[in-house]
Rosetta silent file (secondary structure, phi, psi, omega in degrees, C-alpha in Angstrom):
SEQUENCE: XXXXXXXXXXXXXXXXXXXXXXXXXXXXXXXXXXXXXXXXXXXXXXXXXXXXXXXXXXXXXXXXXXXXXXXXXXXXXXXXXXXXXXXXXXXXXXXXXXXXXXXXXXXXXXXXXXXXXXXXXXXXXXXXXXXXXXXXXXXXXXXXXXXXXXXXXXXXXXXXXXXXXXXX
SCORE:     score description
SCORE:     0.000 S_00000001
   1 L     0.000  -39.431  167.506   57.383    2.240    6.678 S_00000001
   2 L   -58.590  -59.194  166.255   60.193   -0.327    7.364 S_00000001
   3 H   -21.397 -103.274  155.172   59.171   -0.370   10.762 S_00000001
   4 H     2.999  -35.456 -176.844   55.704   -0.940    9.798 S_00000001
   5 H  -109.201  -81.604 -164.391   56.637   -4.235    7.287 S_00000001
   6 H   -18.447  -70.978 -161.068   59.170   -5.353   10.321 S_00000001
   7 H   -56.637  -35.307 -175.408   56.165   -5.292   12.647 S_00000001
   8 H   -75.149  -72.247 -168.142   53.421   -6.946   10.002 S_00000001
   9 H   -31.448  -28.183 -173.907   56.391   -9.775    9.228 S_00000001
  10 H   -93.224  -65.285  174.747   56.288  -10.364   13.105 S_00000001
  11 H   -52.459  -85.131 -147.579   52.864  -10.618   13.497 S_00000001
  12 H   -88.971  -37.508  176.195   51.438  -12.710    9.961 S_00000001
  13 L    80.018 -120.909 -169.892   55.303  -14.582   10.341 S_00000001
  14 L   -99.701   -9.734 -172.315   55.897  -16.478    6.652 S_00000001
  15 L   -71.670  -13.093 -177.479   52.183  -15.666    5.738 S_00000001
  16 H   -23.543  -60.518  170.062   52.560  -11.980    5.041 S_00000001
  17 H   -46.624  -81.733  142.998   52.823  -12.242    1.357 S_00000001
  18 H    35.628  -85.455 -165.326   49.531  -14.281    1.857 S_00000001
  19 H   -65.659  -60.425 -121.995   47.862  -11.576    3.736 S_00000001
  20 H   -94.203  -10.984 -169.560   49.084   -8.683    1.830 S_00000001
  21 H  -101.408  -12.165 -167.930   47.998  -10.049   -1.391 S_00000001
  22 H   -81.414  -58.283 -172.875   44.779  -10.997    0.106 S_00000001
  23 H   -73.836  -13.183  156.318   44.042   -7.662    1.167 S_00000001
  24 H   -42.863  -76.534 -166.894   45.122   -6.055   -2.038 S_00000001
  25 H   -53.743  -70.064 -176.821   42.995   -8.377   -4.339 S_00000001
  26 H   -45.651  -63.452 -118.816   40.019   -7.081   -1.783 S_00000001
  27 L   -96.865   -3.867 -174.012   40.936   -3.895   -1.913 S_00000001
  28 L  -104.352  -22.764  175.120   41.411   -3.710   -5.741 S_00000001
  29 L  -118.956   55.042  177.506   37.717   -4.964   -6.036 S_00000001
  30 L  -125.618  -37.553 -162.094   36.340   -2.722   -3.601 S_00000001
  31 L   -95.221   -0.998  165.145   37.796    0.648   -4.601 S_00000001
  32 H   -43.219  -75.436  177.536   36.803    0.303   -8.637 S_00000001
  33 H   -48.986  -18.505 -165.149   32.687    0.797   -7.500 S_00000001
  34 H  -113.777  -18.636 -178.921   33.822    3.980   -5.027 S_00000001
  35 H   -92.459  -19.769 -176.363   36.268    5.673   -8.437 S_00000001
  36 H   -72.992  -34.734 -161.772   32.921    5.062  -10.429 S_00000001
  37 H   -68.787  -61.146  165.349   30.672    6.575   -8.074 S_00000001
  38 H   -31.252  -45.238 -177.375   33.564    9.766   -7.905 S_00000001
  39 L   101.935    0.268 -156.740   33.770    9.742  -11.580 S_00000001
  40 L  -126.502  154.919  160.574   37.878    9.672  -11.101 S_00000001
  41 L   -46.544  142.556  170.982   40.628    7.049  -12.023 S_00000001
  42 E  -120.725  151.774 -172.475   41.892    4.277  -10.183 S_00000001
  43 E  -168.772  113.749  168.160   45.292    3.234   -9.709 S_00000001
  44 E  -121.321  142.192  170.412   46.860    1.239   -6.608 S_00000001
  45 E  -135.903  137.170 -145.782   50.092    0.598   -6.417 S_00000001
  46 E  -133.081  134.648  165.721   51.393   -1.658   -3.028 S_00000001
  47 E  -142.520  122.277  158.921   55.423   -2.663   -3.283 S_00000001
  48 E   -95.452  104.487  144.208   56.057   -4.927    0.126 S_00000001
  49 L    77.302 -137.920 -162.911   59.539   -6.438   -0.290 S_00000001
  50 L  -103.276    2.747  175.583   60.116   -8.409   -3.407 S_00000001
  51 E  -101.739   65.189  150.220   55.481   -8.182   -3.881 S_00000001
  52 E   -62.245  127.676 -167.756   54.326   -5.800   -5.855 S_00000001
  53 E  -137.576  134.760 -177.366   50.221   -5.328   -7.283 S_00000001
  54 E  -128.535  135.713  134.540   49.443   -2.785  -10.127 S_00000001
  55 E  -101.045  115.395  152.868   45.631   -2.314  -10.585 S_00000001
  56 E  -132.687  128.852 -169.381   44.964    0.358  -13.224 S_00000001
  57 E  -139.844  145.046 -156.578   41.534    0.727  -14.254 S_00000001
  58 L   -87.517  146.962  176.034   39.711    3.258  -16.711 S_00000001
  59 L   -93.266  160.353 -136.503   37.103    5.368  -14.845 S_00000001
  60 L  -111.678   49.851  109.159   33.564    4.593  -15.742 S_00000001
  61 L    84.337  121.070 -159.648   31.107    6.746  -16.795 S_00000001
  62 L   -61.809  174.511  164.885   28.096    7.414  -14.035 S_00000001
  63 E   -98.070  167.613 -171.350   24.736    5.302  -14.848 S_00000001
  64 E   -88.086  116.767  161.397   21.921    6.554  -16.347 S_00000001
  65 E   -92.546  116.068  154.627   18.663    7.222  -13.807 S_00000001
  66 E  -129.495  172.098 -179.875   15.861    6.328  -15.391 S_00000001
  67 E   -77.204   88.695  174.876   11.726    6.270  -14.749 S_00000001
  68 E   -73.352  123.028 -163.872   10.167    3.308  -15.336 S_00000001
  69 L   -84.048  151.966  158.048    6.342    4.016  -15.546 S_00000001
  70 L   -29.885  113.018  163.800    3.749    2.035  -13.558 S_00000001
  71 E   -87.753  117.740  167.528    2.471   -1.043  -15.081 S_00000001
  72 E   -72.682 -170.264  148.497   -1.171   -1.461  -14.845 S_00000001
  73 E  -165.115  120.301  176.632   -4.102   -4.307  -15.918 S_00000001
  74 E   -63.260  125.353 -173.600   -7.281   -3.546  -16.218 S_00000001
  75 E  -127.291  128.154  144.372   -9.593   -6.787  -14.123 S_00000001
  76 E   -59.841  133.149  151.656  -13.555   -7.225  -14.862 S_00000001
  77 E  -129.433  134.842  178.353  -15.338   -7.969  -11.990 S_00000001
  78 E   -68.421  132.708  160.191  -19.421   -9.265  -11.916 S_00000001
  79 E  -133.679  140.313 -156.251  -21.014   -7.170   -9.551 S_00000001
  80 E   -84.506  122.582  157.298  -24.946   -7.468   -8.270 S_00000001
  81 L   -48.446  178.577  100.883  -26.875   -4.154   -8.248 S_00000001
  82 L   -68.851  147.543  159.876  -29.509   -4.080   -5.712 S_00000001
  83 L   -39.237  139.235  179.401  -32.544   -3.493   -6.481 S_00000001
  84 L   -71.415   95.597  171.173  -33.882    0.058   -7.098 S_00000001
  85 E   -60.244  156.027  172.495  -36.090    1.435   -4.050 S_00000001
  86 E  -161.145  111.453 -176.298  -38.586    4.472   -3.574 S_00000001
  87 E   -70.804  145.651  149.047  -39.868    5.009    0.267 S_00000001
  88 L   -98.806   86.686 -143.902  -43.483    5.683    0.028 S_00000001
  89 L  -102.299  137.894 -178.062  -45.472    7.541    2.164 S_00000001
  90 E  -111.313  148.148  161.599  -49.752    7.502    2.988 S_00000001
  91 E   -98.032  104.492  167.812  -51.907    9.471    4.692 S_00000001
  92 L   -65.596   54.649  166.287  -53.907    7.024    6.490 S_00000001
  93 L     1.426  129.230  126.389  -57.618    7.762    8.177 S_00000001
  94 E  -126.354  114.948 -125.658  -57.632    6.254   11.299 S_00000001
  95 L   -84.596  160.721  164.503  -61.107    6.033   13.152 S_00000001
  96 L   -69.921  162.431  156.376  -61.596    6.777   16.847 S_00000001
  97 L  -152.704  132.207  170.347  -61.676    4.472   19.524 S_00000001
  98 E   -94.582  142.449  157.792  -64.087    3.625   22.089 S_00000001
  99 E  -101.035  174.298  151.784  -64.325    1.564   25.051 S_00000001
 100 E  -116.892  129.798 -172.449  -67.042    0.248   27.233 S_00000001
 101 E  -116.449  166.026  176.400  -66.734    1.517   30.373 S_00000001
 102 E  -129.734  106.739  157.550  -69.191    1.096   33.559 S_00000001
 103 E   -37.158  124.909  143.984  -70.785    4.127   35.280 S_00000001
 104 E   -95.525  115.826  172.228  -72.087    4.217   38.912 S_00000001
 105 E  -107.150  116.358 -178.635  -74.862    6.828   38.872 S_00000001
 106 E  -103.439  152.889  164.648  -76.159    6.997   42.500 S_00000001
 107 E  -119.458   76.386  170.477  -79.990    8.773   42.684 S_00000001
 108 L   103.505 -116.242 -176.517  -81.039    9.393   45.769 S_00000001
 109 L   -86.804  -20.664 -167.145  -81.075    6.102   47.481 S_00000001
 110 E  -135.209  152.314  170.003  -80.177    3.400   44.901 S_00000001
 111 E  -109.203  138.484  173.274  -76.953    3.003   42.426 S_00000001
 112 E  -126.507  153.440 -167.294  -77.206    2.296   38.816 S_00000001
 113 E  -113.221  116.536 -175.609  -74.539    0.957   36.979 S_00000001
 114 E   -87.841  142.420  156.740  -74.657    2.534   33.426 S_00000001
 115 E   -92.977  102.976  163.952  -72.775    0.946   30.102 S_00000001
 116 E  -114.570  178.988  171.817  -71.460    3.505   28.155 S_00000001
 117 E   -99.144  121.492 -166.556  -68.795    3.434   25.186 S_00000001
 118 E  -101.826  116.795 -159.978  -66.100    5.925   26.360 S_00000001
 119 E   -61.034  120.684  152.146  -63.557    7.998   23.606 S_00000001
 120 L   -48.412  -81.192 -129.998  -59.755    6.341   23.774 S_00000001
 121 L  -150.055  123.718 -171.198  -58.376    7.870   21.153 S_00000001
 122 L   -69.401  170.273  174.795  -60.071   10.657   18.857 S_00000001
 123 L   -80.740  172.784 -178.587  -59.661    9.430   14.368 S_00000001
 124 E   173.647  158.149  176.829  -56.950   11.196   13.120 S_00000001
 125 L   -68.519  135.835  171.650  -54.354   11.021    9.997 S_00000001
 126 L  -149.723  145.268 -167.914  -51.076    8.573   10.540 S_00000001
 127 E   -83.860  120.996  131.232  -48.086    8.612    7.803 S_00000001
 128 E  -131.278  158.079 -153.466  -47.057    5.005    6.745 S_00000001
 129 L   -79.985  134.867  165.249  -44.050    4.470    5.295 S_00000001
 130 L  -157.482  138.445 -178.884  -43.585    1.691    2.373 S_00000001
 131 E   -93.676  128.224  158.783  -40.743    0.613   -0.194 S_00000001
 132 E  -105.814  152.669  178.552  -41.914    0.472   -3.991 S_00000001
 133 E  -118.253  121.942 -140.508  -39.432   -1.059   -6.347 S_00000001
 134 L  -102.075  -82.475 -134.637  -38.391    1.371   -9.083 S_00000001
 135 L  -131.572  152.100  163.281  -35.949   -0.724  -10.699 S_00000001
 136 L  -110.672  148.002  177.406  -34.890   -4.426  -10.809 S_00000001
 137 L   -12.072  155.261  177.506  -31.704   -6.299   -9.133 S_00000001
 138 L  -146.954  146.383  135.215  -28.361   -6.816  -12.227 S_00000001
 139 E  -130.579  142.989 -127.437  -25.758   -7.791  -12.250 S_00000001
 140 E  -112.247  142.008  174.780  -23.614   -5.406  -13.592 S_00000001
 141 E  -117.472  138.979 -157.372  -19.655   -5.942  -15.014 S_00000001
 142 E  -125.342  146.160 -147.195  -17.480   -3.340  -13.741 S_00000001
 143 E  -105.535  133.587 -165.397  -13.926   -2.571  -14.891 S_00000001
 144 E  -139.173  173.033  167.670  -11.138   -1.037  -12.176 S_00000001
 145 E   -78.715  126.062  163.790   -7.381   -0.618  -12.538 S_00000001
 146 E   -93.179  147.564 -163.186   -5.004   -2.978  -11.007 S_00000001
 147 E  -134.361  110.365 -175.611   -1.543   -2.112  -10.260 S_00000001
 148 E   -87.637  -27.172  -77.590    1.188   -4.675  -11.473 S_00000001
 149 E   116.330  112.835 -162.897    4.396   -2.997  -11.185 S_00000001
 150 L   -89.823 -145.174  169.272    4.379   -0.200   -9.316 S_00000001
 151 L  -106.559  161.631 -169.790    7.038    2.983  -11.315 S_00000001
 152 E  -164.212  150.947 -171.709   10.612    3.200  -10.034 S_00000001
 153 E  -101.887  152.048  170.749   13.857    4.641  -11.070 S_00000001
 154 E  -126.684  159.821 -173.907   16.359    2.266  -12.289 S_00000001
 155 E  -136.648  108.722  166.994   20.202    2.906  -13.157 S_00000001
 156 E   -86.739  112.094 -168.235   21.383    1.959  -16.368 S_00000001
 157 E   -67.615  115.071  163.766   25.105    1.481  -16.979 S_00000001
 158 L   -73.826  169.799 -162.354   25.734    2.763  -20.635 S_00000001
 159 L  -107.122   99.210  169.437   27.996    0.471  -22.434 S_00000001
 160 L  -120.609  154.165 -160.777   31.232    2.138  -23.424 S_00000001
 161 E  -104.839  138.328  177.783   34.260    0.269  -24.844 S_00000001
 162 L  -126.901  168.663  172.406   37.635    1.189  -23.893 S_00000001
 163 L   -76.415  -27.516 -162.956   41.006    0.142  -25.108 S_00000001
 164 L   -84.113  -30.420 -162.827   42.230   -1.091  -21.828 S_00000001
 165 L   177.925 -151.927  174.123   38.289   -2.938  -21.158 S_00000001
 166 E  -173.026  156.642  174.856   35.027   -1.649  -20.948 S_00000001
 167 L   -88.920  144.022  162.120   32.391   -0.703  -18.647 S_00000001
 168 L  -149.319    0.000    0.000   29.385   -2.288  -18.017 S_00000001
């Protein structure tokens, strides 16, 4: 250990005290947060030379995990219906259709040209389709959840009083 202070004295030169007290001072408010998390006591005790640092500190009581629930809000919003629809479907006659067409009729020796009206397309039934309107257009106000906050655990320190301090 003399060795060890020989070698640091050599190194850091008149600053030693300096550094050693530096690294204490961290080291006293580093290891406090790591005996709470354990649940155990802390106590450092560093004697360099004629420098000595006492830390004693009470250990600390874990925090409290707690649930914090989701905060909601309820938002209105306007919204437009559409109108209400109903497809409608007909049966629809539709008549034949004729053309006029032109005939060569030959008889014998001479051609005749005949006019007749010639069948296309025989009548027959055809579906069409139509929209009737059942209901009319709104506009309607419609209410949804919003999410303000979502839920989360939090860690509460309880507050206990000691003679030496307290935690918080």
């Amino acid at each position: 250990m003399i060795g060890l202070l020989n070698s640091l004295r050599h190194i850091f030169g008149s600053h030693l005290k300096t550094t050693i007290l530096a690294a204490a001072a961290a080291t006293s408010l580093a290891i406090p947060s790591a005996a709470m998390a354990h649940h155990t006591d802390f106590f450092l005790d560093l004697h360099l030379g004629d420098l000595r640092i006492n830390v004693d500190q009470p250990a600390c009581p874990p925090p409290d995990r707690v649930w914090v629930e989701p905060v909601y809000r309820t938002v209105y919003d306007r919204v437009w219906v559409e109108p209400a629809t109903q497809d409608v479907c007909e049966k629809v006659w539709v008549d034949a259709v004729y053309e006029p067409r032109s005939i060569v009729v030959w008889d014998g020796y001479h051609h005749r040209i005949l006019h007749e009206d010639v069948l296309v397309c025989p009548g027959h039934f055809e579906e069409q389709h139509h929209q009737v309107a059942v209901g009319e257009g709104h506009w309607e106000t419609v209410a949804r959840q919003e999410l303000v906050t979502p839920g989360h655990w939090e860690y509460r320190a309880p507050v206990i009083a000691y003679d030496s301090g307290d935690c918080r």
